[in-house]
N, C-alpha and C positions, 0 to 999 in steps of 0.2 A: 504494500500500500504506500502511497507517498502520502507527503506531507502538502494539504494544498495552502497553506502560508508562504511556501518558499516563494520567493519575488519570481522565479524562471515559471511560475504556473500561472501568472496572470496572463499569458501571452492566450491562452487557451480562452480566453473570456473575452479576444478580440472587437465581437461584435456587442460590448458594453459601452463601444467609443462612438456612438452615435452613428455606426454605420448603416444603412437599408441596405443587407442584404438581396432580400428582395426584390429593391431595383436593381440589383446587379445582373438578375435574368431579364430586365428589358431587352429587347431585339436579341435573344440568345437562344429564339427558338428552336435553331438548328444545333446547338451543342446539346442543349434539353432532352433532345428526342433523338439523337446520336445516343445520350447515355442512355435512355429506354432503350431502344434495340437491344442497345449490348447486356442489358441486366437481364432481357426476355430470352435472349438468345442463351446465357449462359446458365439459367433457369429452367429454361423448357422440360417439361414433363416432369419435372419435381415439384412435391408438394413441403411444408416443413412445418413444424408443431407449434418453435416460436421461433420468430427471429428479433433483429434491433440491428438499427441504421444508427451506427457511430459515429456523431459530430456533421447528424445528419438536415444540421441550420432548421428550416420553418419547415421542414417535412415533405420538401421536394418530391422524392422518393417513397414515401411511406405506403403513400396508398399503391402504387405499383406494386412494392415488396407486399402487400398483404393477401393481392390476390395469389402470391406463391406460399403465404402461412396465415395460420389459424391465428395467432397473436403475434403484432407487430409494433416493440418499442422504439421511440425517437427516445436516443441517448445524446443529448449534448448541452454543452457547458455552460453555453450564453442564456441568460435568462431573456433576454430581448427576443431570443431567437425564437426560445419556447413559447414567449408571447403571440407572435408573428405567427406559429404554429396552431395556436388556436384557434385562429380564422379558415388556417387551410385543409384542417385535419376536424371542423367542425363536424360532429353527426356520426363522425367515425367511433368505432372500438380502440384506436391504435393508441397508447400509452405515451406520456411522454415525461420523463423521466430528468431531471439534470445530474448529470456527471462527467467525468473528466474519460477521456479516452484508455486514458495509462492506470483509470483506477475504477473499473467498471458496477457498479452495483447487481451484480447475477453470483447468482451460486456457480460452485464449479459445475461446466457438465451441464448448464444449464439453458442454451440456447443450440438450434441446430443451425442457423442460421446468421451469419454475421454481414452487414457489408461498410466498407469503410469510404467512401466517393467525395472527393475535392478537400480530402486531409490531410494526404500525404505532402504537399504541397508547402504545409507552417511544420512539417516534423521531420528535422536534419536530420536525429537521430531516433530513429522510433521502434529500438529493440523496448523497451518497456510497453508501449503499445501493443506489438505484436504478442507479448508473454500473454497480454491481459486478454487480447482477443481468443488465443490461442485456451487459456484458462479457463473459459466461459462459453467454448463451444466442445458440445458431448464429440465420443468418438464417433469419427465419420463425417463428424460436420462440414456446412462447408462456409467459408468466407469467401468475399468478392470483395477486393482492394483495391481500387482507384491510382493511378503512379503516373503523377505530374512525370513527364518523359525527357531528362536530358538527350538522350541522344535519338531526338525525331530525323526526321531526314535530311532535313536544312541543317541539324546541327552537324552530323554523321559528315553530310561533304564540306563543309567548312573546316572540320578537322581533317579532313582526307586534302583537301586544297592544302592545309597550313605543313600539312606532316605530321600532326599532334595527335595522340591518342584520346579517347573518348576519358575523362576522368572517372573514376572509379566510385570516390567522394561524392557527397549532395555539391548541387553547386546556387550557389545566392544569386538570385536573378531581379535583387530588385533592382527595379530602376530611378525611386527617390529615394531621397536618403530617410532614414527611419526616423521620426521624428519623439522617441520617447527610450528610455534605455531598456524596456524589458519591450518592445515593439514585436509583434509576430515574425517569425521567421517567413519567408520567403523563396523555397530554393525547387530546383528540380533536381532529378536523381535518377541514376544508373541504373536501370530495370536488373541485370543481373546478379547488381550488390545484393538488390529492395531482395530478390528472389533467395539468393542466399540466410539472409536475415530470414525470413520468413521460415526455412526450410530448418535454422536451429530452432527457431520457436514451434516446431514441430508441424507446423501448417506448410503439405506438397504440393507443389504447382501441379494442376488440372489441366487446364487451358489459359490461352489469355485471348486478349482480341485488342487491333487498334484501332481506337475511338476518335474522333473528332477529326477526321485523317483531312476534311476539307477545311478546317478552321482559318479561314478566313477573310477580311472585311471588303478587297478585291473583291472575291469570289462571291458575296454572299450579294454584294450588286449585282450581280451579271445573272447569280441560276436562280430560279425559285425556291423555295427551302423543300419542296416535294423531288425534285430534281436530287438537290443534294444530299436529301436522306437517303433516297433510292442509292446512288452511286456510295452511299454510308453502310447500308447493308451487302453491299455485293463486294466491297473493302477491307471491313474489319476483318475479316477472318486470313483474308487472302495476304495484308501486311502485316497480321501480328509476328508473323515470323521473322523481318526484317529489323522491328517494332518501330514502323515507321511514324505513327503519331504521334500527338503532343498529348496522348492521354491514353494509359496502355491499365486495362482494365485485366487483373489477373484472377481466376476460380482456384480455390485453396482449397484440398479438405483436411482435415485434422487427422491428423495422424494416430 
């Protein structure tokens, strides 16, 4: 269990800073429904007892994940978020719980279902994460982890251009400067570190698929977003191999 005083845990409480969420999926229709596919597609024909969406903001995702389980908690830290949640998860069964990622409120053994989506993203180092995830899903279980993607395809030939290896390490990608000393982190990461780590916290890669493979604002002028979901599905699967996206969605089961 950690200790949530330490100043390194406000960072998790991000969206305490007056941020909307929320508005941050205007005109994000197309990343949106990129992640649907890919959560239906790694889902298919499973059903599951309970699950919970980890640091899962105003419950984006929930009601998705519910038609795959019988009980479905929103786990996460921000109370604003939870707030925001109440609107969107009105009328619903689905739980909504606050807690920290690295310090989950589930008995061991106690969820078959985990998935973790736009979090890897604040957590350089998230062996403590994955133990808790790993902790709180029965044997068999499965998880689905979300991994902001250092080496998408633009970055892959710019280090092949430079002669540089792909780094190994998360790398910080922000691009202002932080304006507070315990500020969120910000970095992307190494798909086959992320994999490694996973595989000591006893959680085996499944599958993966790459997500948002069109991500971008060029492109989202030009195709219709029916256009670019299509060409999303016929995609992911065909470049996780390379892991050519900026968002390499990975199926875990517990070992």
């Amino acid at each position: 269990m950690t200790d949530h005083n330490e100043p390194s845990k406000k960072v998790a409480n991000q969206y305490e800073r007056d941020y909307d969420y929320t508005a941050y999926w205007d005109n994000r229709d197309y990343e949106n429904g990129a992640e649907h596919i890919a959560i239906r597609r790694l889902l298919k024909g499973n059903h599951y007892r309970k699950a919970a969406d980890i640091g899962g903001g105003f419950g984006r995702l929930c009601l998705l994940l519910r038609t795959f389980s019988d009980e479905v908690t929103l786990a996460e830290p921000a109370a604003t978020q939870l707030e925001a949640a109440k609107k969107v998860l009105a009328g619903t069964d689905v739980r909504q719980v606050q807690m920290q990622a690295d310090d989950l409120k589930f008995a061991d053994g106690e969820l078959d279902l985990v998935t973790m989506v736009r979090v890897m993203h604040h957590i350089p180092e998230p062996s403590a994460e994955f133990a808790e995830i790993s902790r709180v899903l029965a044997p068999g279980g499965t998880a689905i982890i979300e991994v902001a993607n250092y080496g998408h395809f633009m970055n892959r030939r710019r280090h092949k251009k430079q002669g540089t290896p792909l780094p190994v390490e998360p790398v910080d990608i922000r691009q202002t400067r932080a304006d507070e000393p315990d500020a969120i982190a910000f970095v992307n990461h190494n798909i086959d570190t992320v994999v490694g780590q996973l595989a000591a916290a006893g959680l085996v890669l499944d599958s993966k698929l790459s997500v948002s493979n069109l991500r971008s604002q060029r492109v989202k002028k030009v195709l219709p977003k029916s256009v670019m979901l299509a060409a999303e599905r016929i995609s992911q699967k065909r470049l996780a191999k390379s892991d050519f996206g900026p968002s390499i969605f990975l199926k875990l089961r517990k070992s």
